[in-house]
C-alpha positions in Angstrom: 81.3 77.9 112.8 84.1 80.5 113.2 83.3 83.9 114.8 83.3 87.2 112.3 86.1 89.0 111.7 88.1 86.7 114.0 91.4 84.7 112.7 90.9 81.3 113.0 93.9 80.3 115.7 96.4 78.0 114.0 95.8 79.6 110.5 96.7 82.2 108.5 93.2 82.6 108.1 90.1 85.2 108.9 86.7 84.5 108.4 84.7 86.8 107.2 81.1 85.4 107.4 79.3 83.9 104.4 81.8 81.7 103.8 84.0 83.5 102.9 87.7 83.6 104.0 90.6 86.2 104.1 94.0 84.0 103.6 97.4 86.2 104.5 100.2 85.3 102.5 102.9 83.2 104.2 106.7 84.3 103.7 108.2 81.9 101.6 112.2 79.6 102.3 114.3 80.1 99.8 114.0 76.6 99.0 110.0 76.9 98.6 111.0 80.0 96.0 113.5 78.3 94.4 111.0 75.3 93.2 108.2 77.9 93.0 110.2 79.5 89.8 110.8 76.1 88.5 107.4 75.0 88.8 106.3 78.3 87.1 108.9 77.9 84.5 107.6 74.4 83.3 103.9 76.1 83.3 105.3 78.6 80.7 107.0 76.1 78.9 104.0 73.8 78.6 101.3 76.6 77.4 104.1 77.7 74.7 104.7 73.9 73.9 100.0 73.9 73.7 99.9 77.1 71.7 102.3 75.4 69.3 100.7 72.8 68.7 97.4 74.5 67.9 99.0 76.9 65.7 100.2 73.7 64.2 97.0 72.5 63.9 94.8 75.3 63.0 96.9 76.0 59.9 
């Protein structure tokens, strides 16, 4: 087990003790952004695609 309050070496992790875990964010490339907003952009496009289709079906 990992020591209280101590960052776990290797990691962008702490532990904080009862399982739990503090994770610091990580500075993204601009490569990783880029497909990050792509990625996000198909999500949005996909739940407005689902709530179509239920409006479609609800009525």
């Amino acid at each position: 087990m990992h020591e209280v309050n101590k960052r776990i070496e290797e990691t962008n992790a702490t532990y904080l003790g009862a399982g739990m875990y503090l994770f610091e964010p990580q500075p993204l490339t601009s490569e990783q952004k880029a497909a990050f907003k792509q990625e996000m952009a198909a999500l949005r496009r996909r739940i407005q695609e689902a709530k179509e289709r239920l409006k479609q079906e609800v009525c």
